[in-house]
C-alpha positions in Angstrom: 208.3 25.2 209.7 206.6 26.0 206.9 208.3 24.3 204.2 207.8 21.0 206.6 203.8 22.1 206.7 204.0 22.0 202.8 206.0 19.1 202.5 203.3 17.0 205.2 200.4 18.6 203.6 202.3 17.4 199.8 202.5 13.8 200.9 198.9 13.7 202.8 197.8 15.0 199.5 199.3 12.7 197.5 198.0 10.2 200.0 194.5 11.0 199.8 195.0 10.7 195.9 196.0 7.7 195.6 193.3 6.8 198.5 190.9 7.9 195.8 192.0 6.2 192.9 192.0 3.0 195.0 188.6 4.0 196.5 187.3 4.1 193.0 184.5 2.4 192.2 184.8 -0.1 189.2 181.4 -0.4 187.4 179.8 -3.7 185.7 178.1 -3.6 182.6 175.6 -6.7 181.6 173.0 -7.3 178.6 171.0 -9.3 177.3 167.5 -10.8 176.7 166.3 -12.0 180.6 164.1 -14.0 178.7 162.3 -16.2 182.0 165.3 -15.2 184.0 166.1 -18.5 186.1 169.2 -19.4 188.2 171.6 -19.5 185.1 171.1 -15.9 184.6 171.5 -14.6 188.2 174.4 -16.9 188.7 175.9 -14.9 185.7 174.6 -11.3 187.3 176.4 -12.3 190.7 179.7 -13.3 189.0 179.7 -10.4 187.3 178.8 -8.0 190.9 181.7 -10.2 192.4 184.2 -8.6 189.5 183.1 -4.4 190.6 181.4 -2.9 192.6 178.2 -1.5 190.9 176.4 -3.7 188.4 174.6 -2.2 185.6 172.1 -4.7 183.3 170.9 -3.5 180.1 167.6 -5.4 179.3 166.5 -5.5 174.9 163.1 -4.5 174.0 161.2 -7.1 172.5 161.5 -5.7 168.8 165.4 -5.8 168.9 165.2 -9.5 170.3 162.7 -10.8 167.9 165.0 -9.0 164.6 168.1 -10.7 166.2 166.7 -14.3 167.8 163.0 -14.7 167.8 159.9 -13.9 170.2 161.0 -13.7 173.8 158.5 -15.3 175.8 157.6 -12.7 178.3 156.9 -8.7 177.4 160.2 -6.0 177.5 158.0 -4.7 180.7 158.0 -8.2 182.7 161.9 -8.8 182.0 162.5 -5.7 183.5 160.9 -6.1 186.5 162.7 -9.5 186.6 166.2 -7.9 186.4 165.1 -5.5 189.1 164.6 -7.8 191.1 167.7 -10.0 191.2 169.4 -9.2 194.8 172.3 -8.9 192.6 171.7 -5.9 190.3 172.0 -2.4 191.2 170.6 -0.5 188.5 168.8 -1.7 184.8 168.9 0.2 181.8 165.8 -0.5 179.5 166.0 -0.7 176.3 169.8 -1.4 175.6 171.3 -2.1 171.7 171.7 -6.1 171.2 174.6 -5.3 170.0 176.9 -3.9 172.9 179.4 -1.2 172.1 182.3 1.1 173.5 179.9 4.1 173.3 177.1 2.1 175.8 179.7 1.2 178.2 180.9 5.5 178.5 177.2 6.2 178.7 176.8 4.6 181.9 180.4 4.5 182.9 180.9 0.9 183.3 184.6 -0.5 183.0 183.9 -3.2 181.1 181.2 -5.7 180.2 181.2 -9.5 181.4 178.9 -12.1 179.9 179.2 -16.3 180.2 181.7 -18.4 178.5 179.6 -19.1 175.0 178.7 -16.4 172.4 176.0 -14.6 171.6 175.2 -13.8 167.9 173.2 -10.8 166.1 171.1 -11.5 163.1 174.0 -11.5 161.2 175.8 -14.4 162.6 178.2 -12.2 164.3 179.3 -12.4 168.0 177.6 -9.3 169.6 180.5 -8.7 171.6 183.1 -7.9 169.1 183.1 -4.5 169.6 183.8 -4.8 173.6 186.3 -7.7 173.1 188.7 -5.9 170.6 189.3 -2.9 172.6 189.9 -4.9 176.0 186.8 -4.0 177.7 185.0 -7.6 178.3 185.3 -10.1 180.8 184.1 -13.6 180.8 182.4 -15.5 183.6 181.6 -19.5 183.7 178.1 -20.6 182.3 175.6 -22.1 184.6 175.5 -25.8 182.9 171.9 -27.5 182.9 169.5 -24.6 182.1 169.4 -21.9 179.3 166.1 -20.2 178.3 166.1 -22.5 174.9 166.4 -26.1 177.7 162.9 -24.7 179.7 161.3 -23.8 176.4 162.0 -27.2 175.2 160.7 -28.7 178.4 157.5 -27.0 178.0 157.1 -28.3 174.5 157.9 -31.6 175.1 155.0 -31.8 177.9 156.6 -35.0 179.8 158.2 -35.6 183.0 161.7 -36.1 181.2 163.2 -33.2 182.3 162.7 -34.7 186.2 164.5 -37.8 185.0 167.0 -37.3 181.7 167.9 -40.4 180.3 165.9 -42.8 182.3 163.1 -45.1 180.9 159.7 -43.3 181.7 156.5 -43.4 179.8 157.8 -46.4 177.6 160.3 -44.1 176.0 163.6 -45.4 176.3 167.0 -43.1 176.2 167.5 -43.3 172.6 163.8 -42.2 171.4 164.3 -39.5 175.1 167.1 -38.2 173.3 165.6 -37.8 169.8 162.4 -35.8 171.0 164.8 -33.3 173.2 166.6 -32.7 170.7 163.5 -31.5 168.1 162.6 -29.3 171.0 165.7 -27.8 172.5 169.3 -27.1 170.8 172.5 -29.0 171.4 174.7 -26.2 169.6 178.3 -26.4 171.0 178.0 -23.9 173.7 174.0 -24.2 174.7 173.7 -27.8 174.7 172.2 -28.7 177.6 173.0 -31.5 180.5 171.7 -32.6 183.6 172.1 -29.8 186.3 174.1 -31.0 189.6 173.4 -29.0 192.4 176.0 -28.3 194.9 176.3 -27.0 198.5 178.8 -24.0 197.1 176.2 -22.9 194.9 173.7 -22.8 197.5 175.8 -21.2 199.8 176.9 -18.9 196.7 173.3 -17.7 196.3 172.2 -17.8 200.0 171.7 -14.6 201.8 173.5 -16.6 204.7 172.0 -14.2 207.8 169.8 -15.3 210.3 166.9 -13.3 211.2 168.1 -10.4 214.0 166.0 -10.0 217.4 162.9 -8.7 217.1 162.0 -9.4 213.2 158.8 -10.2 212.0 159.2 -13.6 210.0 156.8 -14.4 207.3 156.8 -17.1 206.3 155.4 -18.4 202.3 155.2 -22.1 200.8 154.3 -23.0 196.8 156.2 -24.3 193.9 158.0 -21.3 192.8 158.0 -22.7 189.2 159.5 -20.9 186.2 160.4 -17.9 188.6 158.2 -15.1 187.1 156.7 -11.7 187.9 153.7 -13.0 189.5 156.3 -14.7 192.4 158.0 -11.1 191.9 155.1 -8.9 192.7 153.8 -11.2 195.6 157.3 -11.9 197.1 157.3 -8.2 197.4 154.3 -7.6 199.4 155.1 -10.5 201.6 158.2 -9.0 202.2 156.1 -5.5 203.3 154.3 -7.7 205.9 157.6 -8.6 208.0 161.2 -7.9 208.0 162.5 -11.4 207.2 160.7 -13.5 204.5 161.5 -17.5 204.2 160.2 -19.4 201.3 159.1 -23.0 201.8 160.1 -25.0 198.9 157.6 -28.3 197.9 159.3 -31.2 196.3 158.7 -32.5 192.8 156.0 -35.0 193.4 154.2 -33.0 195.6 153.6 -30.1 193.3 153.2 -32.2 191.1 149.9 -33.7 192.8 148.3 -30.8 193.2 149.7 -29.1 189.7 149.7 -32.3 187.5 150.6 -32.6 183.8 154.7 -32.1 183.7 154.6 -29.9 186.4 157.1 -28.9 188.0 159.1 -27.9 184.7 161.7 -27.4 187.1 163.3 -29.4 189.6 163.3 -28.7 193.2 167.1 -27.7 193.4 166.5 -25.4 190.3 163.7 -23.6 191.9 165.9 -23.2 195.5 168.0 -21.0 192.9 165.8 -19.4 191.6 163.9 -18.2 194.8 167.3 -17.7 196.4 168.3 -15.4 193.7 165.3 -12.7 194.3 166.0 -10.2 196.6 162.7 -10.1 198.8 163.9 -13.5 199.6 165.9 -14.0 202.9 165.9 -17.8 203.3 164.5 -21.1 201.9 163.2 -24.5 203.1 164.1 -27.2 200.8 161.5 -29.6 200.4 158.8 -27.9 202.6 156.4 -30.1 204.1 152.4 -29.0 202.2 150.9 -28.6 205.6 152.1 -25.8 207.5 152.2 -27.2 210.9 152.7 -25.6 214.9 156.1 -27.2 214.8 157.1 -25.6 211.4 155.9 -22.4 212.9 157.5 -22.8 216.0 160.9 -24.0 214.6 161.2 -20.8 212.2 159.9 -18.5 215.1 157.0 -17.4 212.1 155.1 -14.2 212.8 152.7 -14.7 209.9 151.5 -17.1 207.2 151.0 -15.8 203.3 149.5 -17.1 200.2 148.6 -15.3 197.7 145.2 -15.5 195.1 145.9 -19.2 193.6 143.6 -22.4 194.5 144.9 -24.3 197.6 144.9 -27.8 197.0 144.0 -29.4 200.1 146.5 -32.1 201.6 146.1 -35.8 201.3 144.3 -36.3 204.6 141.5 -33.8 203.2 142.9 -31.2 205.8 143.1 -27.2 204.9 147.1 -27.1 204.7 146.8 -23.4 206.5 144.8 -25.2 208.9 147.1 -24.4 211.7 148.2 -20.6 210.9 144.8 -19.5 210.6 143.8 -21.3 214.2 146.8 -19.1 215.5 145.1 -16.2 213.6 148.4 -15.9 211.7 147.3 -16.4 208.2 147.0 -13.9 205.8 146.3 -13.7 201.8 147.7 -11.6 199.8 146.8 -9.8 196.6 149.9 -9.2 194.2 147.8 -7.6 191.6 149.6 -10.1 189.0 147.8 -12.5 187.8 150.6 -14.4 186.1 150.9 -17.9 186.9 153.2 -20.9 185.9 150.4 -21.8 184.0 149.7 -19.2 181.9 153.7 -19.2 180.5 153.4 -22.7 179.2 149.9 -21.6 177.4 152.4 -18.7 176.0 154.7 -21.3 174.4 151.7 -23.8 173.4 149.7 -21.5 171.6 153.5 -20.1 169.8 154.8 -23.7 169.7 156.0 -23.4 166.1 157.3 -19.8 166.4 159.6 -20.9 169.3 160.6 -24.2 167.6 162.0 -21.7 164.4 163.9 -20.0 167.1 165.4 -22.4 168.9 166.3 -24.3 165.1 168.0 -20.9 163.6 169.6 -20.2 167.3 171.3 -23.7 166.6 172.0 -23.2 162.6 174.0 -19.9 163.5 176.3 -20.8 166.5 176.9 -24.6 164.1 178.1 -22.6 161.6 180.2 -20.0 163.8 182.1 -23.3 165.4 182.8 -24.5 162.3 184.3 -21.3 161.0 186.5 -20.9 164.2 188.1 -24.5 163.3 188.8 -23.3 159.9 190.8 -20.5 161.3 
């Protein structure tokens, strides 16, 4: 009887081991710049979630970013907030090494360390990986083609509609010249050159929360451009988000932002910024090409509790008419102070008034990688 109690309680035991090794949880490791984090780099953060079950993103301060590549365009303290933000991401270290080692992933306990199918390189010229690839710790996921941080810099220099329309004649500049003027403001090395992005249903369903609001939640409901994702959308996302329990996002299309924005806005295309808003986590939902006027039937059809806007100028619509005309008849409209006062706007003036130190980057970013391809054919 008791030799058979041992032998059960062995084997359940034994059981419950092997329950836990199974049970164990495998944790991600990512790094890197977040430099305006857009829908390439949480498509790379929720490849990597999809490969463990915690994901850990180490975030470089400015300094070790501008010895290794050049000024990043926002501050150490706006990337991380960023990071935090993407629905993807568990936990963010600040300050990790550019260069990422064994000893970083023990520290936090991560398994191994995944990253997109092109290479990053240090001051040096060397792959910043190296360490993590030669002992079998690093996984690769695919690259998200049509956007890198370099492409929307180069956008913003070039200050034309181009990027709405590559390779089409537009302002009497025909493919050729369109070509030759991207190309001084972007980088075509071999693994960041950039081509048009093509949008898909998978990826939207990829990035979509994909749950309907439950009974009883409060839906707020939000509308703008949403360009060049940033902190300012952060912070007033997350306040919207206080006001209700289920936040959708309208979404305006190119050429209306672009009528009450002007210049080359938006620097990114509708079907970029539907990633991008999809990615954040105080986002539940998105309306793709939003009508400007938030009408009764708009409110009606998405069952919306409350209206938000936050501290920026509302254009008024094309009839002359207050756009929240309707909401705040139904005494549903609301403002909202994020306490940011970062704005679309404000990033370009970054790169304007830095033009050439960001050209110098985006030039030595190419020289390096060039000359890393060519030694790999050698070998």
């Amino acid at each position: 009887m008791n030799d058979q109690a041992t032998k059960t309680n062995g084997h359940n035991m034994s059981d419950l081991n092997n329950h836990h090794k199974l049970e164990k949880q495998i944790r991600v490791w990512c790094d890197g710049c977040y430099d305006m984090v857009h829908f390439g780099h949480a498509n790379q953060l929720r490849q990597a979630k999809a490969m463990g079950d915690y994901l850990i993103v180490g975030v470089h301060t400015d300094a070790e970013i501008t010895k290794h590549k050049g000024p990043p365009v926002f501050t150490e303290q706006e990337r991380y907030k960023m990071v935090r933000a993407v629905k993807w991401v568990d936990e963010v270290i600040e300050g990790a090494p550019y260069i990422t080692t064994i000893d970083t992933l023990d520290k936090y306990d991560c398994d191994f360390c995944v990253h997109a199918d092109d290479i990053t390189l240090d001051a040096d010229g060397k792959d910043t990986y190296r360490y993590v690839k030669s002992a079998g710790r690093y996984n690769e996921c695919q690259r998200t083609a049509g956007v890198s941080t370099t492409d929307l810099v180069g956008r913003m220099l070039l200050l034309t509609k181009q990027h709405h329309n590559r390779g089409e004649k537009e302002y009497g500049i025909d493919k050729e010249h369109a070509g030759n003027i991207s190309r001084d403001s972007s980088t075509h090395s071999p693994w960041t050159g950039i081509s048009q992005f093509l949008p898909t249903t998978q990826k939207i369903i990829q990035f979509s929360e994909g749950k309907e609001p439950k009974p009883g939640d409060r839906i707020v409901y939000v509308a703008g451009a949403f360009d060049l994702f940033h902190v300012g959308h952060v912070d007033f996302l997350e306040k919207a988000k206080a006001e209700g329990d289920y936040v959708i996002v309208g979404l305006h299309t190119d050429p209306i932002v672009n009528r009450y924005k002007g210049s080359n806005y938006p620097i990114m295309n509708l079907h970029e910024r539907v990633l991008s808003v999809l990615a954040c986590k105080y986002v539940n939902e998105v309306v793709i090409g939003a009508p400007y006027a938030v009408t009764a039937d708009l409110m009606e059809h998405f069952k919306v509790d409350i209206v938000c806007h936050g501290q920026t100028f509302i254009m008024a619509d094309v009839n002359g008419a207050d756009p929240y005309e309707e909401p705040k008849r139904q005494g549903k409209f609301k403002q909202l102070d994020s306490g940011n006062e970062m704005t679309t706007q404000k990033i370009v003036q970054r790169i304007i008034l830095q033009r050439l130190e960001y050209e110098k980057r985006n030039r030595l970013k190419e020289q390096k990688e060039i000359a890393l391809m060519e030694a790999m054919k050698k070998q």
